[in-house]
N, C-alpha and C positions, 0 to 999 in steps of 0.2 A: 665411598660415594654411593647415591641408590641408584639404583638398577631398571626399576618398574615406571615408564612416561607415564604422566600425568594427563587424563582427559582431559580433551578437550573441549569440553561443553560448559564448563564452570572452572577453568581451568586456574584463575587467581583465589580464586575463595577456597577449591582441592589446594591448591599449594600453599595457599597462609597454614589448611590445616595438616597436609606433611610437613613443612617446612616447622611449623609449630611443636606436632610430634617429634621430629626428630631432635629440636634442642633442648626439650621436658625429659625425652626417653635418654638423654645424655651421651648422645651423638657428635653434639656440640656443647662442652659445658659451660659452662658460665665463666667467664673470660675469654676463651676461647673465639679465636677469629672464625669467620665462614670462608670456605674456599673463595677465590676470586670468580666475580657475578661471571663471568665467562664459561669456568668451568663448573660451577652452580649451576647455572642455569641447563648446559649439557648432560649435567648428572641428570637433572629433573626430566629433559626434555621439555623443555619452555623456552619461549623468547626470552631474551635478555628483559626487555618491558614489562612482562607478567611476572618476571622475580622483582624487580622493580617496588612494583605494585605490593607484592606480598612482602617484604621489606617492610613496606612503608607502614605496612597495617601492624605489623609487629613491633614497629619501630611504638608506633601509637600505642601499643598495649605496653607497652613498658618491657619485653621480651629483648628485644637486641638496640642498636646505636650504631650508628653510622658516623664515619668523621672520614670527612671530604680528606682524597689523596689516601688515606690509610686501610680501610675496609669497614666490613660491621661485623660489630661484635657480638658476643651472646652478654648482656647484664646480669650482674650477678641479682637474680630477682628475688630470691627468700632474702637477700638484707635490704635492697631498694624497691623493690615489686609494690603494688598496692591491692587492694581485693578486687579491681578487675581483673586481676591473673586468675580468679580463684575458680573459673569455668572454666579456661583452659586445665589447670593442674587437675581438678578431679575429672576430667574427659581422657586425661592423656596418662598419669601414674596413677587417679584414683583413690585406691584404698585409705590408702595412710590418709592424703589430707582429706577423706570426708570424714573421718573419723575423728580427725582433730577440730573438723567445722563443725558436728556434734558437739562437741565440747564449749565450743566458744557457742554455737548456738543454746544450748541450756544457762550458759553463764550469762550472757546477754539477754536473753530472752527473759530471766525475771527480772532483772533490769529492768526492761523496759517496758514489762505490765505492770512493776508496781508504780512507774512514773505514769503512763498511762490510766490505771485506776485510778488517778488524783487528775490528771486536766483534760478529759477524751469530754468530748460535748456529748450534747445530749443524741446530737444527728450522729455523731459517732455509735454510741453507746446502741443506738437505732440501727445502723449499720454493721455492727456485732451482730448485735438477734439476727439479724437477716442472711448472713452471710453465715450463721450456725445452721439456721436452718434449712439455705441450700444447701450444705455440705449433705444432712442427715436425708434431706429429702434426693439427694442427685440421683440420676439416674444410671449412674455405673462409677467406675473406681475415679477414672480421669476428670470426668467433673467434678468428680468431689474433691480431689487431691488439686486441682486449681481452685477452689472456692478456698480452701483452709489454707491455701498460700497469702490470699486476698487479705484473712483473717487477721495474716500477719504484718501487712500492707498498712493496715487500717490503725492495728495496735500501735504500731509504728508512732505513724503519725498520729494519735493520738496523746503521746507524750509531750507533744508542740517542740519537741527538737532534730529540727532536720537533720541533724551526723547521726540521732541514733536511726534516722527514716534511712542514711545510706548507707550505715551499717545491715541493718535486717535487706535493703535490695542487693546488699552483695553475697550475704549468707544465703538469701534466696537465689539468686541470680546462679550461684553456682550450685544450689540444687535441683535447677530447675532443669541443666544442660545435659543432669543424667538422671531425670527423675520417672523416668521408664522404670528403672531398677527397684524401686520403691512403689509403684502404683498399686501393688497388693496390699499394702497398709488400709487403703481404702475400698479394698474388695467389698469390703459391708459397711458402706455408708452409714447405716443409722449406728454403726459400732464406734466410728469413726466421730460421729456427732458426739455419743454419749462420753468419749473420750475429751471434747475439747468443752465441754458444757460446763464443768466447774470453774474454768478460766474465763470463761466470758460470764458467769454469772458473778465470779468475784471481782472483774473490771466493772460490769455494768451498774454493781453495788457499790462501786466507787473503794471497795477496801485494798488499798496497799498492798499489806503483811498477807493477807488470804490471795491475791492474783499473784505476790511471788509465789506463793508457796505452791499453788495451782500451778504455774508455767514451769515452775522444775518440776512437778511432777506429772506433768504432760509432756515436756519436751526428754524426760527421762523414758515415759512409756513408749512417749513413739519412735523413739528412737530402737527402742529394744524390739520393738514389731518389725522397724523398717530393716533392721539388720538380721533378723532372724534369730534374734537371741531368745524369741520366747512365742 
């Protein structure tokens, strides 16, 4: 059971996120009932109501279930989960799945520039340039690495298919929960520009085959910056 009371100052949003770490960190594993909210609650030092609460928000993330009279459980979430888990999982085990969202990020991602390079408007295509050239022009790491997030926002939706728009805010969404870790990538802005400038020059030329080829080999380099591989 843990040990350490939970502040009280924020004390349901602290507990969704220990109560969260502990069934990621495999505390509770997936199947796995939670003690009874009585003694839960006493391990946490919280009201019965604030575990409640935090319950419920996990219940909403697809994390645990609750079934009246019986308890709640932990879901088995890598076979049921969907990619709003995927900010909890690289906040709380990290390594392994950013590494695998790499992956799916490079895969996806020329996907969906070369759909994009075929139906992105003209205001899109204008909203590119612009958003290249805040990145190069920002004035420190963090603006820029929020501007080339945007970039990806935009490419998104540029393809006119809103699953591939919720797919890139989930791969985003969970980079974004630990994107401290990465803000060096854009310690030199205009390096950072010159890196993403082939990709938006091959969307904004409208070519296909030249914006995939650009997004793998951008989502390839930066990925090897962001991890230290080079």
């Amino acid at each position: 059971m843990p040990s350490s009371p939970i502040p009280r100052d924020t004390v349901v949003d602290a507990l969704v996120d220990r109560l969260r770490d502990d069934v990621l960190g495999g505390l509770y594993p997936p199947g796995s009932y939670l003690p009874p909210e009585r003694d839960l609650a006493a391990g946490y030092a919280v009201t019965r109501t604030s575990l409640k609460h935090a319950i419920v928000r996990l219940a909403q993330a697809g994390l645990l279930e609750t079934r009246h009279g019986v308890g709640t459980r932990v879901r088995d979430y890598e076979r049921l989960g969907g990619p709003e888990l995927l900010p909890m999982l690289v906040s709380t085990v990290g390594t392994a799945w950013m590494a695998e969202i790499f992956e799916v990020r490079r895969e996806v991602g020329a996907q969906v520039a070369a759909k994009a390079a075929i139906h992105a408007t003209a205001e899109q295509r204008a909203r590119l340039r612009e958003l290249a050239a805040r990145v190069g022009d920002a004035a420190g790491a963090d603006e820029a690495q929020l501007a080339e997030c945007e970039v990806h926002r935009v490419i998104a939706a540029a393809t006119g298919n809103r699953v591939y728009g919720f797919m890139v805010n989930a791969l985003l969404n969970a980079y974004l929960a630990v994107r401290e870790g990465f803000t060096h990538a854009f310690a030199d802005p205009a390096a950072a520009a010159d890196r993403l400038a082939p990709l938006v020059d091959a969307l904004c030329d409208g070519d296909a085959a030249r914006a995939r080829e650009a997004a793998g080999a951008y989502f390839t380099e930066t990925e090897s910056v962001m991890r230290g591989l080079r």
